[in-house]
Phi, psi and omega in degrees: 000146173220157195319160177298316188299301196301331169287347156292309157322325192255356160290305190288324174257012145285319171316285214289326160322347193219062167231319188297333174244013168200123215245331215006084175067027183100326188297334169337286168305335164296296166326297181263048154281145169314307189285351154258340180304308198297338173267346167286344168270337198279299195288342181265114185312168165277183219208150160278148157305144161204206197275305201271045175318147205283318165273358152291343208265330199266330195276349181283301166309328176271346164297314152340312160263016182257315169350166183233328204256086182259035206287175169282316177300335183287303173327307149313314185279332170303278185322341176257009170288270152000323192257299192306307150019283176286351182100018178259178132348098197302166182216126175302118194315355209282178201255312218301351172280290160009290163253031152243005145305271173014311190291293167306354192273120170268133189336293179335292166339294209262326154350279203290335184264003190261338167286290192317278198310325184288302142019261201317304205301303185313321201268335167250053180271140180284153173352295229263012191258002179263177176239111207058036179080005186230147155327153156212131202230151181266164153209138173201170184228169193201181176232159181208124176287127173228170192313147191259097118266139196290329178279351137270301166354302172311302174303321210211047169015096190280153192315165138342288162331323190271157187248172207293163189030011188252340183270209177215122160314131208237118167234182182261158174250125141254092208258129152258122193244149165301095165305325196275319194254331182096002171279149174304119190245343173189161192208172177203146192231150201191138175314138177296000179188171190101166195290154180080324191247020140351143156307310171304331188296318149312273174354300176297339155279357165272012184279332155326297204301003163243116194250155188289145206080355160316200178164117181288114152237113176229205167300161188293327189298325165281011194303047184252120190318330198267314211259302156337290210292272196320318194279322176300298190305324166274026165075035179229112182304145224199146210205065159259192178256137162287154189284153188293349203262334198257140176253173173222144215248083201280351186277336161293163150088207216227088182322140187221286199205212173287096168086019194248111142218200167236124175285167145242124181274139183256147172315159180283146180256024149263083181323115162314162204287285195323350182249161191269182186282323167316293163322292192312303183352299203301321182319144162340146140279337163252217183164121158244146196222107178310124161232134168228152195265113158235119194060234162261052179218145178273116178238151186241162203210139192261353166316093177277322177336084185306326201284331206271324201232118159261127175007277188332290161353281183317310167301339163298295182317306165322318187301005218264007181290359188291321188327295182311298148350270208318311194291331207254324142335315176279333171323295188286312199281291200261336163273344152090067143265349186325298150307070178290126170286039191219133187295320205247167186273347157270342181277316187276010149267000176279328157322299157320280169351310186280329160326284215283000138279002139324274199305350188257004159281328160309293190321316199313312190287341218239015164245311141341301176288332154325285153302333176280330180275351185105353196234178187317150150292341191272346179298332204265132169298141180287283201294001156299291157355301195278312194302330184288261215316329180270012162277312197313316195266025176248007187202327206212154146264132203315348189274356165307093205313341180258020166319298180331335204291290193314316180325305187276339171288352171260352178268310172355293190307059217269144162238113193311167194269087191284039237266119163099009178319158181200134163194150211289141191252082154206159267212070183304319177252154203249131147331143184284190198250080198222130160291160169303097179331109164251358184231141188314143208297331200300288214284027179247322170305344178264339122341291152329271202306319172297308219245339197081181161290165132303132158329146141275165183294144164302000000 
């Protein structure tokens, strides 16, 4: 029998022995890279040898989310397809080992590895991908649906409005991104509604993820004194759209230029529910806070300086808040998370989890081909990106001597510069003509099964 150290030695040198002989689609070699390996060994339960060992079954999984067909079965049959390929051993088409490798990958692991990577990517980002030399880090929240099952139900509600069996269990996302590269460095999931589970509400267990000097760019939603308060006290700087709610008065305060001063916000006299008697105790009794009119919008900023941030400055800088839209769009969209598939509420955050380390290996590579052509990551299209890599890992491994080739092909692509773009949030091709399910699926087959079809819509 052997010891845990010696059964960690004889795992960690079964990994990297089978990174040589099978890639699923590249990611493999990535996984078992020096900078990533100590945490898929530290984090990976033990194990029997067996096909689905915990980084073929996480590197299968991420192909998976890359997939347009992201079904389990196609995914099993690629990879055993994939092994005779390599000279390995055939393995059976049927799904149920897979997924209950699946089962066994802990939520942590893959956590923990979306954080690594967003990391690695971040601390070697050069000077000049920063702004005045400091991080700019994005936040925003987005929502995501998943199967109406009860045990997603329980966890994750489906809105109110809807009636039992006609919605989808619903949650919130919340992510903090990198402006210069676009990787994810830490995110948090949560009910769409209910105590706690606010965007603010999320937002406040991310706050490890900003280290001084840092610089915030969000929304008119987070313009909130307590979340300014927290982040100013950790050394961070903060760059929103003012709340619609809060007015603002250019007549007050300590004049810097046209429609540029400094305000002082007096604290809220209304403890928040989430905070204790202490908490509030602790809080500032002010806050100064810059607010200036750029275009039509008003923004505040804890930069008080003009000589350190100037008006113009700023107003660039905000635009660049758009990103976050694009990156939690590509996320949803173009990696197809919009929908998560998995019946329980740990398997779809674990789902979650596999998105976004999919999407920051992408970046990884997209930061690479950045540097190697000289220019921005943000110049690089995401869905080029994915499309060069899954042709690319279906014929070559990152280990390949010609990597460069791929580099440059990704750098090819460019994405143009849209600045004031406006298009209409509508819908040009018309649905096919099927009504809306109003009645829970049971009683509508029975419905049928009584009754016929319904006429289609005209």
């Amino acid at each position: 029998m052997y010891t845990n150290q010696k059964l960690k030695q004889v795992q960690q040198k079964s990994i990297q022995s089978q990174a040589n002989k099978t890639d699923a689609y590249s990611f493999f070699n990535l996984l078992t890279s020096p900078q990533l390996l100590s945490i898929v060994d530290g984090q990976s339960p033990d194990y029997r040898e067996r096909i689905y060992t915990p980084t073929t079954t996480l590197s299968l999984f991420l192909a998976q989310a890359m997939n347009m067909d992201s079904s389990c079965q196609n995914t099993v049959d690629r990879h055993a397809v994939e092994r005779i390929f390599n000279g390995l051993t055939s393995c059976s088409t049927i799904t149920g080992g897979y997924c209950r490798a699946r089962q066994r990958l802990p939520v942590e692991m893959v956590s923990a590895l979306v954080k690594q990577t967003g990391e690695l990517v971040a601390q070697q980002i050069p000077s000049e991908w920063q702004w005045h030399g400091r991080p700019i880090k994005l936040v925003d929240g987005t929502t995501v649906t998943m199967p109406d099952a009860e045990e997603n139900q329980n966890m994750y509600p489906q809105q109110s409005a809807q009636q039992p069996g006609l919605g989808f269990p619903i949650a919130r996302i919340v992510a903090v991104i990198c402006l210069s590269s676009g990787v994810i460095l830490n995110a948090g999931m949560g009910k769409y509604k209910g105590k706690g589970s606010s965007e603010h509400g999320i937002f406040r267990q991310l706050l490890a993820s900003f280290n001084a000097g840092d610089i915030v760019l969000a929304d008119r939603y987070y313009s909130s004194y307590f979340l300014i308060a927290m982040l100013k006290e950790k050394g961070v700087d903060i760059v929103f759209q003012q709340h619609a709610t809060r007015i603002t008065d250019f007549r007050k305060g300590q004049k810097i230029g046209t429609r540029d001063h400094i305000a002082c916000w007096q604290k809220p006299k209304k403890r928040p529910a989430w905070m204790s008697e202490q908490q509030y105790d602790d809080f500032p009794d002010e806050l100064q806070v810059r607010e200036l009119k750029a275009g039509k919008k008003i923004l505040i900023t804890t930069l008080l300086s003009d000589k350190e941030a100037s008006k113009k400055e700023l107003t660039e800088l905000y635009k660049q808040r758009w990103h976050v839209e694009l990156d939690l769009r590509n996320i949803k969209t173009t990696l197809g998370m919009e929908s998560l598939s998995c019946k329980t509420p740990e398997m779809n955050e674990k789902e979650m989890w596999v998105h976004f380390l999919a999407y920051n290996l992408i970046r990884l590579v997209m930061a690479e081909a950045a540097l190697y052509s000289k220019i921005m990551p943000r110049q690089l299209s995401f869905k080029h990106t994915k499309q060069i890599w899954l042709s690319w890992s279906t014929q070559f491994s990152p280990s390949d001597k010609n990597i460069d080739i791929l580099l440059i092909m990704i750098a090819q692509i460019r994405v143009g510069k849209r600045a004031g773009r406006i298009e209409p949030r509508a819908v040009k091709r018309r649905p096919k003509p099927y009504s809306l399910l109003m009645l829970p699926r049971v009683k509508a087959r029975a419905d049928i099964f009584k009754n016929g079809h319904a006429k289609r819509l005209k």
